[in-house]
C-alpha positions in Angstrom: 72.6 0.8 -43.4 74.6 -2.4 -41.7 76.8 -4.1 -43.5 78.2 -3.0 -47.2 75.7 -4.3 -49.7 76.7 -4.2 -53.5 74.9 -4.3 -56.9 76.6 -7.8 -58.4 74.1 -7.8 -61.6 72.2 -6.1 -63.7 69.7 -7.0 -66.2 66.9 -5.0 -68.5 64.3 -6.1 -71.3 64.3 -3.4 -74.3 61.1 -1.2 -73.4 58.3 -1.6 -76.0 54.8 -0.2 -77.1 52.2 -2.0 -75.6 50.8 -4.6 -77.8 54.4 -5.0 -79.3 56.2 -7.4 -76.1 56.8 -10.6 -75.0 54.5 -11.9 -71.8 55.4 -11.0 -68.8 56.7 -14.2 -67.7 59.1 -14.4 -70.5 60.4 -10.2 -70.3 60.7 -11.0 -66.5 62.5 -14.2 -66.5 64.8 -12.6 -69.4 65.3 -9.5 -67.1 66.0 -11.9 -64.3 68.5 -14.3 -66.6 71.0 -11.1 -67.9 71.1 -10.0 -64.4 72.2 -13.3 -62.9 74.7 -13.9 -65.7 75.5 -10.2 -65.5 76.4 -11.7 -61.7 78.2 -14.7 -62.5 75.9 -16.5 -60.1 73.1 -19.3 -60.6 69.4 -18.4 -59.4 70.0 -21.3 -57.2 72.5 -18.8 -54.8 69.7 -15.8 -54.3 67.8 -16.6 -51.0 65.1 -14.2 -51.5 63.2 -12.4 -54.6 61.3 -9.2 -54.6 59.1 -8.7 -57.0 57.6 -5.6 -58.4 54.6 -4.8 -60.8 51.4 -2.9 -60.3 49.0 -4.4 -62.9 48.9 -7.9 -62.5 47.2 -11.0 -60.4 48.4 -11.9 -57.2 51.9 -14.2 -57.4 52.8 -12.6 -60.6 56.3 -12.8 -58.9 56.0 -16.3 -58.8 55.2 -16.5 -62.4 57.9 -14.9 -63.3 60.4 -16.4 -60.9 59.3 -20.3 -62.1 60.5 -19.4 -65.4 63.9 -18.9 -63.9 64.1 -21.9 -61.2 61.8 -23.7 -58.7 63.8 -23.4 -55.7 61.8 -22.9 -52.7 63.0 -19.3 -51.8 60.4 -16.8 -50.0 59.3 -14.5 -53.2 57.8 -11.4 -51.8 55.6 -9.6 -54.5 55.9 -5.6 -54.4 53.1 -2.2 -55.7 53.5 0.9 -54.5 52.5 2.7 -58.0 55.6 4.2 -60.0 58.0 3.4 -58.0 57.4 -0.1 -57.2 60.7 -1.2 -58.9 62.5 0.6 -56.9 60.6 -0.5 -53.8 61.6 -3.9 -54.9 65.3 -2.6 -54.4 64.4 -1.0 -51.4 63.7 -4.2 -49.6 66.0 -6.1 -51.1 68.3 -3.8 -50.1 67.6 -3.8 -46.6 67.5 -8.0 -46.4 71.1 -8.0 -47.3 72.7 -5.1 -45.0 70.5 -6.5 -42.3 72.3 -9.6 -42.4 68.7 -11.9 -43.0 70.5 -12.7 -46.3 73.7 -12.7 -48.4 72.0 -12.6 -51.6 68.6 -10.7 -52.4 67.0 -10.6 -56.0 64.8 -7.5 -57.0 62.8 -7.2 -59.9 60.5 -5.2 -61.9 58.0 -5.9 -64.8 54.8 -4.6 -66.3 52.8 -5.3 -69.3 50.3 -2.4 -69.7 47.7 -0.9 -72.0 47.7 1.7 -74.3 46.1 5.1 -73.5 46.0 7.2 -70.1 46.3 5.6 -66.9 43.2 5.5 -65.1 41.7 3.4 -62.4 41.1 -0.7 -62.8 39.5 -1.0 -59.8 35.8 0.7 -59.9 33.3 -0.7 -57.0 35.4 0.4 -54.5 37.1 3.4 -52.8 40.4 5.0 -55.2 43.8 5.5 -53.2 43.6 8.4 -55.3 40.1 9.6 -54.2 41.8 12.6 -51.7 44.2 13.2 -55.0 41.8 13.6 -56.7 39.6 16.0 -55.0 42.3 18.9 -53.7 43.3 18.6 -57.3 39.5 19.6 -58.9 39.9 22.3 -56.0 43.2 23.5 -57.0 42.9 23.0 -60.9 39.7 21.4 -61.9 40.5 20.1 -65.6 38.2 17.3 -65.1 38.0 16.6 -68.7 42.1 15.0 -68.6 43.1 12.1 -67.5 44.3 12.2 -63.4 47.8 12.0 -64.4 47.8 15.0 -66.0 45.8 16.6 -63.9 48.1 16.1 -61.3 51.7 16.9 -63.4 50.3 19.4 -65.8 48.8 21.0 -62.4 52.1 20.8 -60.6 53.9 22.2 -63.5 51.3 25.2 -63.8 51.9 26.0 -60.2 55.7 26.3 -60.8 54.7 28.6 -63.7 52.5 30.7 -61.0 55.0 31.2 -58.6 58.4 31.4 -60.8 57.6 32.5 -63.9 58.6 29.0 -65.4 57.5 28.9 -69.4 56.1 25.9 -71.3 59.6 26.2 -74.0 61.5 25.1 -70.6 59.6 22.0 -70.4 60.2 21.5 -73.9 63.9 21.6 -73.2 63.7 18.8 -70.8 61.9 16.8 -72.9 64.5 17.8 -75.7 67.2 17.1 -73.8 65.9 13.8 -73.0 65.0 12.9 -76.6 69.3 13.9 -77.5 70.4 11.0 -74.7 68.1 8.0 -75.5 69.5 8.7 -79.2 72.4 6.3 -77.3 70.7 4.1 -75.0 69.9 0.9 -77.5 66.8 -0.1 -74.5 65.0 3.1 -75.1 61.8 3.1 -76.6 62.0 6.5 -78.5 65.5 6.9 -79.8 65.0 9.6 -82.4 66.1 13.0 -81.6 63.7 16.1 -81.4 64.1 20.0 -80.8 62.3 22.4 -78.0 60.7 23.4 -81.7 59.5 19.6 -82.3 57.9 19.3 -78.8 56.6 22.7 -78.4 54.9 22.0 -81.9 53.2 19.0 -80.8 49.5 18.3 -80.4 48.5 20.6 -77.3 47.3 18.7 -74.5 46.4 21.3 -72.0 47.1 24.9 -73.6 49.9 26.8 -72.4 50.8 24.3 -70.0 51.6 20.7 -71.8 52.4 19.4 -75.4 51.3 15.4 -76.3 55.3 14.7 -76.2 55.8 16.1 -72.7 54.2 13.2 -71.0 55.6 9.5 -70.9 54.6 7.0 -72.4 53.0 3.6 -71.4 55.2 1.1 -71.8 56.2 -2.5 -71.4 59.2 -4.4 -70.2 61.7 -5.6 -67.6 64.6 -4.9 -65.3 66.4 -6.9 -62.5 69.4 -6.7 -59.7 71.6 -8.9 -58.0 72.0 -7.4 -54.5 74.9 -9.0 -52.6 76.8 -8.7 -49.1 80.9 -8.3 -49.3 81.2 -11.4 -47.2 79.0 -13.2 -50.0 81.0 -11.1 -52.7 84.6 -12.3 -51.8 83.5 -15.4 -51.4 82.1 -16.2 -54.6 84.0 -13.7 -56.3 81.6 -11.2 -57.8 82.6 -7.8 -58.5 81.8 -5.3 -56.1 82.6 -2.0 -58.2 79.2 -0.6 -57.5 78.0 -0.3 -53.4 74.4 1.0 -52.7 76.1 4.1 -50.0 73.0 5.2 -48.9 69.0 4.6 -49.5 65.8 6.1 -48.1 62.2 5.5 -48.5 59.1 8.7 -47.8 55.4 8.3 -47.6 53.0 11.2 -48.0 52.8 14.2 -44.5 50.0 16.3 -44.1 51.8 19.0 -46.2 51.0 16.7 -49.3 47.1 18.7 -49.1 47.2 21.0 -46.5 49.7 23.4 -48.6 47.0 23.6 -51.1 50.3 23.5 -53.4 49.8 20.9 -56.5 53.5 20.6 -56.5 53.4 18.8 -53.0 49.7 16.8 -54.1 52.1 15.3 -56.4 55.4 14.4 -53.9 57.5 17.3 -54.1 57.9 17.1 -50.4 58.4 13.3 -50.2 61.2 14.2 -52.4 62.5 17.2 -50.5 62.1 15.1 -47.2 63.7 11.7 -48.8 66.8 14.0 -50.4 67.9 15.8 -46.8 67.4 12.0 -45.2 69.7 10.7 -47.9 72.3 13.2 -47.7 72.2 13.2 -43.9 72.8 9.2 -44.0 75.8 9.1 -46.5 77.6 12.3 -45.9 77.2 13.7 -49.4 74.9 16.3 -50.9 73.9 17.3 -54.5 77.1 19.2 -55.3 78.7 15.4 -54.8 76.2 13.6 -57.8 77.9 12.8 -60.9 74.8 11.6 -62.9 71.3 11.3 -62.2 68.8 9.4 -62.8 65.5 10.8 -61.5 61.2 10.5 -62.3 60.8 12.4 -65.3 57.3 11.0 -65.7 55.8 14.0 -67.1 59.3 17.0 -68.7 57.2 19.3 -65.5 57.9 16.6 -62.7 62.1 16.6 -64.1 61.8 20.6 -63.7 60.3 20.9 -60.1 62.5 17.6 -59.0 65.8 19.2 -59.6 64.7 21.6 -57.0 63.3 19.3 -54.5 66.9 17.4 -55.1 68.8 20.2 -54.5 70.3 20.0 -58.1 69.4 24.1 -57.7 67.6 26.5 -55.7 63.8 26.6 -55.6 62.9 29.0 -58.3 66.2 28.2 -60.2 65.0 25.4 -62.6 64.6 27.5 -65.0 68.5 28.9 -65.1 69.6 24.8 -64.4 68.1 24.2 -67.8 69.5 27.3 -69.4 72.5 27.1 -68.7 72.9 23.2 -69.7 73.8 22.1 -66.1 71.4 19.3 -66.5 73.3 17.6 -69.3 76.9 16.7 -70.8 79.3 19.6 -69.7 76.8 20.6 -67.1 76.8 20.8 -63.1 75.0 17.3 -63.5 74.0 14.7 -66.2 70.6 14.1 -65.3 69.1 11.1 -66.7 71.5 9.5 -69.0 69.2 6.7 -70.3 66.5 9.3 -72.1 64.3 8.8 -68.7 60.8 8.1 -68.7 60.1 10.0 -71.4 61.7 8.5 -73.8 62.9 5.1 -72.3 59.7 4.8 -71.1 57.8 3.9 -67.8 56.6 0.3 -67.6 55.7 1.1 -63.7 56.7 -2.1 -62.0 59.9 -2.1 -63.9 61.2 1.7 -63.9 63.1 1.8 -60.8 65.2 -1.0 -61.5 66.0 0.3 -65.1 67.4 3.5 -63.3 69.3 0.8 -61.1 70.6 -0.9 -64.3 71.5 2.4 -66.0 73.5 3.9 -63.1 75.7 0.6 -62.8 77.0 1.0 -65.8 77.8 4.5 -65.5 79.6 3.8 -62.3 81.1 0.8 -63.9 82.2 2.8 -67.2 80.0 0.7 -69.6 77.6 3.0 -70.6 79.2 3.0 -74.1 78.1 6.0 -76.3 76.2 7.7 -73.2 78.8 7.3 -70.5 79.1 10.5 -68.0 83.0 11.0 -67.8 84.4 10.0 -64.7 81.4 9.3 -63.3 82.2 8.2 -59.5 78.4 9.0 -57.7 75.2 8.4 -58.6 71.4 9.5 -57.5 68.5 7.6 -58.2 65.2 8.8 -57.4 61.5 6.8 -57.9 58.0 8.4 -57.4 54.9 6.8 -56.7 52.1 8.6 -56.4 49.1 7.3 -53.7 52.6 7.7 -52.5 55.9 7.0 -52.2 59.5 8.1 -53.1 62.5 6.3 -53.3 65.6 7.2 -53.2 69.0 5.7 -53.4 73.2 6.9 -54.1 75.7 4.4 -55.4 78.8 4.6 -55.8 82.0 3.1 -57.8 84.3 1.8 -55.4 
């Protein structure tokens, strides 16, 4: 890791409906603005930006960034699908405990369109193209949109092999409805019952409800990432240390297991969990809160396993027995997550970044996790990557 690198600022946009938000220059820069006031520093100190968003021109970054200052810094713009923001972070991250900088910006933003997600790019080969095809072999469903296909499929093979139920899904997504009701950024604040999703319009029978799948969304988030030295000697806070971080591509395992809970990272999770543990010492028995990629209420259930949160197979007890919530083992995403926060792709990681400061730092008001000391973050991209980072209150 090098030297001690520290989250100085934090900064997020209230997530939105597409069709309902500001531009992305002016979410961006605004994301950008709370995190460097947040920091008690001028844009003028950060020596380099990283800049995440995955439907946009080239030099969106820039864009973005010129809103905020003109200052001649290197701005390095960041896609690697959902978890670009916290790709952003990642390299960010590593310019500071490296020692090429004292002072690294990352940020996320994305302004995207209603409906599925599906590909932009048509007259040439998909990143998703060998995705795509184990998952027709595996599940066909060719009628649904790919993402779907891919979580609905994932979730049905957790069904298969541990007699998982569709009403445990519906507790997730429950559960995550009951803690955005406190987080004042979330896009969906009301509160439903396993009754309320379970009732919704059926996507894929006995497998997915309409409200069991995230929404697309818009918005912003931001970070201030600072060295100690850099710290003490402007005298920003350094309550909040990045203790460990670890990023995992794709292994053969990914389509050779034939396995739709590995086609969709299950084992870049696995793989980027034991990595993370390994580097800092700690292991899942150690997390306080969580904040993980609860894109789809299956991807939540088969991630608390690949976290280590509980055995394989023993989701469906975790959820049960309330250990992924207030008075559980472990709160697991505080903030409402991406299904009811939302998921504006370029911006999601650093919103987990922006909730999990605050819970270290004990400002997370009406949704705080009691003594929260440690926290998890973990950010999936499919095509793919998976990020993973644990902070801690110092």
């Amino acid at each position: 890791m090098g030297q001690n690198v520290y989250v100085a600022g934090v900064g997020m946009t209230k997530f939105t409906k597409p069709g309902e938000h500001d531009p992305y220059p002016i979410s961006g820069s605004a994301a950008v603005r709370d995190a460097l006031a947040d920091a008690g520093i001028e844009y003028g100190a950060v020596q380099q930006a990283y800049a995440g968003y995955v439907y946009g021109d080239s030099t969106c970054g820039q864009k973005v960034l010129y809103e905020v200052g003109m200052t001649g810094i290197p701005v390095v713009n960041v896609n690697n699908n959902c978890s670009t923001g916290s790709s952003a972070l990642f390299l960010a991250r590593q310019a500071v405990a490296s020692g090429a900088v004292d002072c690294a910006l990352a940020l996320g933003f994305e302004t995207m369109q209603r409906g599925a997600l599906g590909n932009v790019w048509t007259d040439r080969p998909s990143p998703f193209d060998d995705f795509d095809a184990k998952t027709g072999e595996l599940v066909g469903q060719e009628e649904l949109p790919l993402a779907l296909r891919y979580f609905g499929g994932a979730g049905k093979a957790h069904m298969d092999k541990y007699g998982t139920e569709m009403r445990d899904f519906a507790r997730v997504r429950a559960k995550a409805s009951r803690h955005a009701v406190n987080n004042p950024l979330a896009l969906f604040r009301a509160e439903m019952t396993e009754a309320d999703v379970m009732d919704a319009p059926l996507i894929w029978p006995g497998v997915m409800t309409r409200l069991m799948a995230c929404p697309p969304t818009c918005g912003a988030a931001a970070a201030v990432i600072v060295s100690e030295s850099f710290a003490k000697k402007y005298g920003l806070r350094t309550d909040v240390r990045i203790a460990g971080q670890v990023m995992t591509t794709d292994t053969p395992s990914t389509f050779e297991s034939n396995d739709m809970m590995r086609v969709v990272g299950y084992d870049m999770t696995a793989a980027a969990a034991s990595q993370l543990y390994e580097q800092t010492g700690l292991g899942a028995e150690d997390m306080d809160v969580v904040e993980l990629h609860d894109c789809f209420a299956h991807n939540e259930l088969i991630t608390y396993e690949g976290l280590g949160l509980c055995p394989e197979g023993g989701a469906q007890k975790f959820i049960a027995d309330g250990d992924n919530t207030y008075g559980g083992k472990v709160v697991t995403n505080p903030s409402g997550g991406l299904l009811s926060k939302g998921h504006p792709l370029g911006a999601t990681g650093l919103a987990q970044c922006y909730e999990l400061t605050h819970q270290l730092r004990g400002t997370a008001d009406a949704r705080q996790v009691e003594g929260a000391r440690t926290a998890l973050q973990h950010n999936l991209g499919l095509g793919g990557a998976c990020v993973m980072t644990v902070y801690q209150a110092t």
